[in-house]
C-alpha positions as CSV (number, residue, x, y, z in Angstrom):
1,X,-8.0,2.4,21.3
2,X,-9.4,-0.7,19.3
3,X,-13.0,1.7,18.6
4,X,-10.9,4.6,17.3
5,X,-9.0,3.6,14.3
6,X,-10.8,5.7,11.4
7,X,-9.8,6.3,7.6
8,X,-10.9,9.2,5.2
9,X,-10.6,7.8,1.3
10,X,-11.0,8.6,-1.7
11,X,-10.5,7.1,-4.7
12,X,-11.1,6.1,-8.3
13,X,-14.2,4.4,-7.7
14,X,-15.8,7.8,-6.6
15,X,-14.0,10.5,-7.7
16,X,-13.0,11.8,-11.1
17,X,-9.7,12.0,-12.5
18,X,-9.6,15.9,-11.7
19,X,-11.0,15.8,-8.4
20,X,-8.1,13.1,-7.8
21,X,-5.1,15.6,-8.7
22,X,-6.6,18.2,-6.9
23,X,-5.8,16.2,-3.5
24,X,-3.2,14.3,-4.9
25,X,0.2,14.4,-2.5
26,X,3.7,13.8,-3.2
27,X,6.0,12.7,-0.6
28,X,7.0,15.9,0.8
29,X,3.5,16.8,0.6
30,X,2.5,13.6,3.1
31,X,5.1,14.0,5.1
32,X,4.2,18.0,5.3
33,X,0.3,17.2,6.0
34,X,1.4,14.4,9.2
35,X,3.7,17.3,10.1
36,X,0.1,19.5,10.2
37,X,-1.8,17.2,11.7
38,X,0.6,16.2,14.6
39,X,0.4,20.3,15.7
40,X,-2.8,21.0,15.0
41,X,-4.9,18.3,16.2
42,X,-4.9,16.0,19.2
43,X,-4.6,13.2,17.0
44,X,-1.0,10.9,17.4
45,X,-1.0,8.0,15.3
46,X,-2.0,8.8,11.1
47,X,-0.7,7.2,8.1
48,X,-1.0,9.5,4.6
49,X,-1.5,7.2,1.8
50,X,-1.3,9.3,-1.9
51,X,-1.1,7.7,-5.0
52,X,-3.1,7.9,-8.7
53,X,-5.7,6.3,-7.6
54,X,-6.8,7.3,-4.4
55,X,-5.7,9.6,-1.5
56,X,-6.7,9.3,2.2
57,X,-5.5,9.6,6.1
58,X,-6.0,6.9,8.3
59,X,-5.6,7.8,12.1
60,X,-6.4,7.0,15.8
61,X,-8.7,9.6,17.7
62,X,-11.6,9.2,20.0
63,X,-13.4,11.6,17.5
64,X,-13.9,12.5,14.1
65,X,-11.6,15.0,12.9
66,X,-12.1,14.3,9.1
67,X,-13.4,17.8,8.3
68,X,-9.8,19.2,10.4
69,X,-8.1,16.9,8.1
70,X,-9.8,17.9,4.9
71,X,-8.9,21.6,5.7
72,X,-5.4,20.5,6.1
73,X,-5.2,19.0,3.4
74,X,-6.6,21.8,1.2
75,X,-4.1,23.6,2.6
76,X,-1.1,21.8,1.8
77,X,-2.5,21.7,-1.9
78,X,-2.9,25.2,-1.3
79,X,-6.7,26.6,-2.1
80,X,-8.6,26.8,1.2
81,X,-12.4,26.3,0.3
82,X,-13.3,22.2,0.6
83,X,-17.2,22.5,-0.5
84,X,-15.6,20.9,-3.4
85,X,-13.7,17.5,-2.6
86,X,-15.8,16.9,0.1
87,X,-18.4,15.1,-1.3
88,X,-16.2,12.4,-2.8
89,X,-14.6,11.7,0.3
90,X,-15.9,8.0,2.2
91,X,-15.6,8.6,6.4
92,X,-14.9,5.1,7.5
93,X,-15.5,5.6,11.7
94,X,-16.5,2.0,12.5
95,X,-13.4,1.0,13.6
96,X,-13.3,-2.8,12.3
97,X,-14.3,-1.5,8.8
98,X,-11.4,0.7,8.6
99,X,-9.3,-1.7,9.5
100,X,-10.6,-3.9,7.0
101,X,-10.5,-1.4,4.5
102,X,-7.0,-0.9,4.6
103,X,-6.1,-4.8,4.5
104,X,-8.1,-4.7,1.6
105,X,-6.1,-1.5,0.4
106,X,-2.8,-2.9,1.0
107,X,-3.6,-5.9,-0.8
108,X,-4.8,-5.1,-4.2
109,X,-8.1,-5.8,-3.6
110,X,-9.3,-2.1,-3.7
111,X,-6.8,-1.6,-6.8
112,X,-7.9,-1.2,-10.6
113,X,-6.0,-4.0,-11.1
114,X,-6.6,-6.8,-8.7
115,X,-3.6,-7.9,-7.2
116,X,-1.4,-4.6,-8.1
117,X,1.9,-5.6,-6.7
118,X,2.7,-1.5,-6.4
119,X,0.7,-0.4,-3.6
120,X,2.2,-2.5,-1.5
121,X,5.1,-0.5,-1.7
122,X,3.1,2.5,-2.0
123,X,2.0,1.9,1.9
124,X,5.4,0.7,2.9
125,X,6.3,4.3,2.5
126,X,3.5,6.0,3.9
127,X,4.4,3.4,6.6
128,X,7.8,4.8,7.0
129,X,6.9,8.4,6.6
130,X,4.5,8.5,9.7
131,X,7.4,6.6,11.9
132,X,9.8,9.4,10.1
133,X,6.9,11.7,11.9
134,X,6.4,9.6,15.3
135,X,3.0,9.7,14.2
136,X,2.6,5.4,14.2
137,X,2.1,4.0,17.7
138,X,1.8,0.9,19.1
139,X,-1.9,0.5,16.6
140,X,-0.5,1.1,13.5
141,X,2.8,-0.4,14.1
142,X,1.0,-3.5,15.1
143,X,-1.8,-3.3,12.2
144,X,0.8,-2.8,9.6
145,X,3.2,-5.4,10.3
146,X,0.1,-7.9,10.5
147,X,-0.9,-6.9,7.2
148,X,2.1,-7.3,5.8
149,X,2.7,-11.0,6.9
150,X,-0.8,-11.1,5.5
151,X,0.5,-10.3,1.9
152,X,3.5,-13.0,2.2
153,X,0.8,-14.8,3.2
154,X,-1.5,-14.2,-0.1
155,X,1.8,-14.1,-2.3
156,X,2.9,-17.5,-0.8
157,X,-0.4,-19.0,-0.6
158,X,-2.5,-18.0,-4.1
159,X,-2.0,-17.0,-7.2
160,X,-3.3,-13.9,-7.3
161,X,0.0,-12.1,-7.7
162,X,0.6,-14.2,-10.7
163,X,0.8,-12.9,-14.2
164,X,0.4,-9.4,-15.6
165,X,-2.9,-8.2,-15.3
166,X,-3.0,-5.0,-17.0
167,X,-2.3,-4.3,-20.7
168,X,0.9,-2.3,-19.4
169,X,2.2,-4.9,-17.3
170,X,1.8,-7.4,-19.9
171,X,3.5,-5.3,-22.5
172,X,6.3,-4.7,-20.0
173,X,6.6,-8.6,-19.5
174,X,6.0,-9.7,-23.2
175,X,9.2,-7.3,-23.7
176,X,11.1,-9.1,-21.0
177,X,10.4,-12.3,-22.7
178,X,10.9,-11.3,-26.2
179,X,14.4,-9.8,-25.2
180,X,15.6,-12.5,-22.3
181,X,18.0,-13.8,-24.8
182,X,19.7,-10.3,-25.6
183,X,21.9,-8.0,-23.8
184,X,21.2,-4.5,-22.7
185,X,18.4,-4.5,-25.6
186,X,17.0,-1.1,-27.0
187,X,13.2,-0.6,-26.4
188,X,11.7,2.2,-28.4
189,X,8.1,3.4,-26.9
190,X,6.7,5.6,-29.9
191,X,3.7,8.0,-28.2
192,X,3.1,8.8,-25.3
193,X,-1.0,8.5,-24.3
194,X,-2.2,7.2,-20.8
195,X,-1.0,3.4,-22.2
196,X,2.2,4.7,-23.6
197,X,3.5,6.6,-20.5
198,X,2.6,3.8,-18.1
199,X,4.1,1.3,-20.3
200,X,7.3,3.4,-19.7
201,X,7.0,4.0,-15.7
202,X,6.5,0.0,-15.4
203,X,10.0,-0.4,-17.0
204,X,11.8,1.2,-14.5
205,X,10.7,-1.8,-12.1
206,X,12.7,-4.3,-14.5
207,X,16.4,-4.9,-15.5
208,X,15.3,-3.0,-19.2
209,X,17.4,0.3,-19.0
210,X,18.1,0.8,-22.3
211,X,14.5,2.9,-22.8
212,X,14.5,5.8,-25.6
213,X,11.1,7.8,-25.7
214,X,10.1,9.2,-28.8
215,X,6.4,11.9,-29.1
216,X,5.5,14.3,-31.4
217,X,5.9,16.9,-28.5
218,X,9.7,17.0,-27.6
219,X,9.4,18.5,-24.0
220,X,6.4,15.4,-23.1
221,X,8.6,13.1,-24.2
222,X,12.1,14.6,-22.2
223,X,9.8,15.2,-19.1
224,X,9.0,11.4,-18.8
225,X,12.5,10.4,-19.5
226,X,13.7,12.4,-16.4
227,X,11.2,11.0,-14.8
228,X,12.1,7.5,-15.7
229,X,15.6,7.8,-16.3
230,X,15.1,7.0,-19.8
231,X,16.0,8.8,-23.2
232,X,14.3,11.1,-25.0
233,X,14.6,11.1,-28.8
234,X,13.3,14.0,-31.1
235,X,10.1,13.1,-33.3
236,X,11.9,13.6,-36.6
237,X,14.1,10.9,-35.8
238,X,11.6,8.2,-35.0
239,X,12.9,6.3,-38.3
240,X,17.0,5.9,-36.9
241,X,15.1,4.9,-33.7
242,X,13.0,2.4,-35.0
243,X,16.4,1.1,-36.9
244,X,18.3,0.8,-33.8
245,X,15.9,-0.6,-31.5
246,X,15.3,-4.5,-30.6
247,X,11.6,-4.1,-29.9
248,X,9.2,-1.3,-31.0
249,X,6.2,-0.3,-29.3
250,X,3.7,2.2,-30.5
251,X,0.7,4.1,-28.9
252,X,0.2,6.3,-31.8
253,X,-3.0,5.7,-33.3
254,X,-2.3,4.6,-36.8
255,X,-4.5,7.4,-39.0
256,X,-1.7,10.1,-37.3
257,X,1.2,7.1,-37.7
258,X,1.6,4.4,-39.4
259,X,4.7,2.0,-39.7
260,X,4.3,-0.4,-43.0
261,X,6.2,-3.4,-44.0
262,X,7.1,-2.0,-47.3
263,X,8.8,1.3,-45.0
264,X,10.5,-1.2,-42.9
265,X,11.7,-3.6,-45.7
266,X,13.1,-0.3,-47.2
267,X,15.0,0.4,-43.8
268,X,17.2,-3.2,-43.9
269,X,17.2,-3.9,-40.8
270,X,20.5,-5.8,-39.6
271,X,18.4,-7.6,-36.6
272,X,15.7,-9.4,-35.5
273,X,13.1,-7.1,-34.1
274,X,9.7,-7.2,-32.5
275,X,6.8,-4.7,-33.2
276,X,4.2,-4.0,-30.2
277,X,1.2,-2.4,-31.7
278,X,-1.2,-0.5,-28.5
279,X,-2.7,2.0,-30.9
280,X,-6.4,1.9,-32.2
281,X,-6.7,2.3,-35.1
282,X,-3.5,0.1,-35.6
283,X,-0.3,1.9,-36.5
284,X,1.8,-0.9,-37.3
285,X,1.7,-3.2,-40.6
286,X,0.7,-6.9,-39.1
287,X,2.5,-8.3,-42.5
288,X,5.8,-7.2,-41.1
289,X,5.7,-10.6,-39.4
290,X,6.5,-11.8,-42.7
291,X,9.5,-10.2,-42.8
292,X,13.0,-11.7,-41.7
293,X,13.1,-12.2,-38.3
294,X,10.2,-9.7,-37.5
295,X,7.0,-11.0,-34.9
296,X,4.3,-8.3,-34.6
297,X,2.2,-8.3,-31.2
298,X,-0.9,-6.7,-31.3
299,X,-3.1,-4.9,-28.8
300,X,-6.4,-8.0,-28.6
301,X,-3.0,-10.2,-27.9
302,X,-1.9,-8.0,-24.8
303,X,-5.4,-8.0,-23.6
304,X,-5.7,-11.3,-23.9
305,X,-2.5,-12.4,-21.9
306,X,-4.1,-9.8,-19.1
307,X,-7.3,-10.9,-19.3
308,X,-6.5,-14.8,-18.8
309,X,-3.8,-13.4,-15.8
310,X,-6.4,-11.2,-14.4
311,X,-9.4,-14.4,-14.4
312,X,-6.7,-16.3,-12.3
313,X,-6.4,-13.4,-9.7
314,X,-9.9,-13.0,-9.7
315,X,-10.4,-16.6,-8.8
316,X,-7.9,-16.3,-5.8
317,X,-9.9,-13.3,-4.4
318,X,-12.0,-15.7,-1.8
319,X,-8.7,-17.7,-0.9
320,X,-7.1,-13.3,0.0
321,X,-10.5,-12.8,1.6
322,X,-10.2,-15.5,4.2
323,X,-6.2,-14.7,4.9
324,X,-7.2,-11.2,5.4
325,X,-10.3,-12.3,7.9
326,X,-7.6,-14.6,9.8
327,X,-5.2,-11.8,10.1
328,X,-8.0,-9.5,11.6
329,X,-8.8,-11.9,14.1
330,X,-5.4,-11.8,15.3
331,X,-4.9,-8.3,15.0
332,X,-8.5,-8.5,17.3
333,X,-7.3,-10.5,19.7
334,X,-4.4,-8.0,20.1
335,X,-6.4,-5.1,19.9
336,X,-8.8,-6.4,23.0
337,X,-5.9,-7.5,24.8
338,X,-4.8,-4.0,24.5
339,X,-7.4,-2.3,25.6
340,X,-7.1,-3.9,28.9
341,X,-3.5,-4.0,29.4
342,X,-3.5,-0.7,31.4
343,X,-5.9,-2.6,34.0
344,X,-4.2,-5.6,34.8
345,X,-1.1,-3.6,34.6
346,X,-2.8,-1.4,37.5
347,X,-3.9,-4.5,39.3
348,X,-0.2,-5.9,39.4
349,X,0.9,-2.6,40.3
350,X,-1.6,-2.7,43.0
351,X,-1.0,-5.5,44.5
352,X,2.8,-5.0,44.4
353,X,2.5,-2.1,46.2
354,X,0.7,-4.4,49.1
355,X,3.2,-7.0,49.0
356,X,6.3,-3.9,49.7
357,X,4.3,-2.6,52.4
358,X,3.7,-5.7,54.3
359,X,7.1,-7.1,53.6
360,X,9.0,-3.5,55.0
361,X,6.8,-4.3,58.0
362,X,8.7,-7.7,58.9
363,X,12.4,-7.3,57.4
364,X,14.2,-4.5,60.0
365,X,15.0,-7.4,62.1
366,X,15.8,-9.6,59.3
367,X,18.9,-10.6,58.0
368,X,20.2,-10.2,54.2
369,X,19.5,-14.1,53.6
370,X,16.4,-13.8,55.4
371,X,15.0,-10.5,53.8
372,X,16.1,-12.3,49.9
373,X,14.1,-15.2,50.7
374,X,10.8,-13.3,52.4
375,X,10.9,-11.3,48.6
376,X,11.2,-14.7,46.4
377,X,8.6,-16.1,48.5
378,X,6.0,-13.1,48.3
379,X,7.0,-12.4,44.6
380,X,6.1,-15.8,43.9
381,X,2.9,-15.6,45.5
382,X,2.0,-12.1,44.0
383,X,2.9,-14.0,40.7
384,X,0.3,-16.7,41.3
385,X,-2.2,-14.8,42.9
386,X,-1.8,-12.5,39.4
387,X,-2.0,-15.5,37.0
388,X,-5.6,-16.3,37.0
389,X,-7.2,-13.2,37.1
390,X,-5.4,-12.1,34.1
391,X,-5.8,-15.4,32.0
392,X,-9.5,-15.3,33.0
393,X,-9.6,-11.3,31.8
394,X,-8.1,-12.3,28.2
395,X,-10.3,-15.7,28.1
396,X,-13.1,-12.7,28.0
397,X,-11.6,-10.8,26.0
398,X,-12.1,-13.7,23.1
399,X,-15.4,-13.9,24.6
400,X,-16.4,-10.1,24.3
401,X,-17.0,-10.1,28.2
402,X,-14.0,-8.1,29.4
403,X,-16.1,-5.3,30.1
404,X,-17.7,-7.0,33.2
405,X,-14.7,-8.5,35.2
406,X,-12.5,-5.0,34.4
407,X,-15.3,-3.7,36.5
408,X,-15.3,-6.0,39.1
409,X,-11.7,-5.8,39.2
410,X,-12.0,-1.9,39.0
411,X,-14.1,-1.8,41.8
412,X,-12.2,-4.3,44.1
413,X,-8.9,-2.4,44.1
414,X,-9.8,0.9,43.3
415,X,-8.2,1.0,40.2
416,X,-8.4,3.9,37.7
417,X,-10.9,3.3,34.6
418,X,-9.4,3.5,31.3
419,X,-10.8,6.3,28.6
420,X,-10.0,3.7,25.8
């Protein structure tokens, strides 16, 4: 079992954004491809993990089945062919790698954003979905709780959780500061590019409901609202919107939109309001700062709160690197001690089945006080006999010379050897 934990990935870092939604899953999809796997291969412990970034099955097997799981998953996405996503796709077989790999995963290491607090959450599910399909067993139940005392670990130990690393996440929290003072404030999020419509999918992860979506295309716009349980408003409105929001943001670039003081001024505005410029070229006026009551945050200002929040995660990255190499040399230890749990269990079983033998041999004359002590007595020994052969089995197994005593011990009591 330790030698057979593998992982097929892939992800940003080697495959384009349309080779990504060609093999990109949704939940029913994950839960539909374990479903596949489970009848169609011997495999019985896999964990689906899908997101924008990356999709891959990790599972236990004493063999490579990656090109069975590629053809299942071409299936569930429904062409048949894989000539094309194969190449992109990394086999991980080396057992301690893919172990590694997914710590690393699960973390935010392997994220475009070191330290992304989502994909956490993002393998919690996958987590749940292969117990939903009694596809986790006694490896992955094991790995996964260990990585996730791992992460309280990194988020109690470092910083490199802290801040808001992206420009999205730091628009999301400059609006959470800019508004902590009001209640239920109205956020307008004018355009809806890559930026825009993440900025808007990170605001369903804070207390900032009150969300209206405004694009030039109506049915964009309404789509993402659904999505995010937000509002959509139509394009020729964006003026009454702008009016009754606390805080604009814009994505459009400014040559297609522009929002000047002078149009603004002309608007009298009964609050105080922030502007959030993303776009490039600029689309909104940097002198309506000098209006009443008006701040304008610009796009180098996001980056810069990200970039000085993504230097301090970067510079926690060795203190995540020797939590996660601590939690695999428990999760090691297990593992080893695993692997010859089904020999000592033998050996006790063994042995017990001496100690009923001998003691049926002596207890028909016995009486019932006699016949309980005669089984405390032998248990006891059995028990002591057990003890050191089993403390000197695990010693090895920290030492990486299990392999010789488990024969030894094999061959003394003709016990059964283990296909692990």
């Amino acid at each position: 079992m330790p030698n057979q934990f593998k992982v097929l990935t892939l992800s940003y870092k080697n495959a384009p954004i349309d080779i990504r939604e060609m093999v990109s899953l949704n939940e029913s999809a994950c839960r539909n491809l374990l479903e596949g796997i489970k009848e169609f291969t011997p495999v019985r412990e896999a964990l689906v993990l899908s997101t924008c970034n990356r999709t891959e099955i990790y599972y236990v097997a004493d063999k490579d089945y990656n090109q069975e799981m590629l053809k299942l998953l071409a299936m569930q996405k429904g062409f048949i062919g894989v000539k094309k996503i194969t190449p992109y796709f990394r086999h991980i077989t080396e057992a301690n790698l893919a172990v590694q790999h997914l710590f690393r995963v699960t973390l935010g290491l392997e994220s475009q954003v070191a330290g992304d607090m989502q994909i956490m959450n993002q393998v919690k599910h996958a987590y749940q979905w292969a117990a939903d399909a009694e596809m986790a067993g006694p490896f992955l139940h094991r790995l996964l709780h260990t990585i996730f005392f791992a992460n309280k670990r990194v988020a109690n130990e470092t910083s490199f959780r802290d801040g808001a690393a992206s420009v999205a996440y730091a628009t999301v929290e400059l609006v959470e500061e800019l508004t902590k003072n009001n209640q239920n404030p109205r956020v307008l999020m004018i355009g809806l590019g890559d930026i825009g419509a993440t900025v808007c999918r990170n605001f369903v992860k804070t207390n900032l409901k009150n969300v209206v979506i405004t694009n030039r295309t109506y049915n964009k716009a309404e789509a993402l609202a659904q999505e995010c349980n937000q509002v959509a408003a139509p394009w020729e409105n964006v003026w009454d919107e702008i009016k009754a929001a606390d805080v604009v943001i814009s994505s459009v670039p400014g040559d297609c939109f522009f929002i000047g003081a002078a149009a603004v001024a002309s608007q009298e505005m009964s609050a105080a309001k922030s502007f959030i410029d993303l776009s490039m070229p600029r689309s909104i006026d940097s002198a309506i700062a000098q209006l009443p009551g008006a701040s304008v945050h610009n796009i180098d200002s996001i980056r810069n709160r990200a970039t000085v929040a993504l230097e301090k995660r970067l510079a926690a990255v060795p203190q995540v690197e020797v939590i996660i190499a601590e939690a695999m040399a428990e999760f090691n230890t297990w593992t080893k001690e695993m692997a010859i749990s089904p020999a000592v269990q033998q050996f006790k079983n063994t042995l017990e089945q001496i100690r009923q033998q001998e003691v049926a041999r002596y207890v028909k004359n016995l009486g019932a006080v006699e016949k309980d002590l005669l089984e405390e007595v032998t248990r006891n020994i059995l028990q002591k006999i057990v003890k050191l052969p089993v403390l000197e089995l695990k010693a090895a197994c920290q030492r990486g010379e299990s392999e010789t005593l488990l024969e030894g011990l094999q061959a003394l009591f003709n016990l059964e050897k283990q296909t692990a």
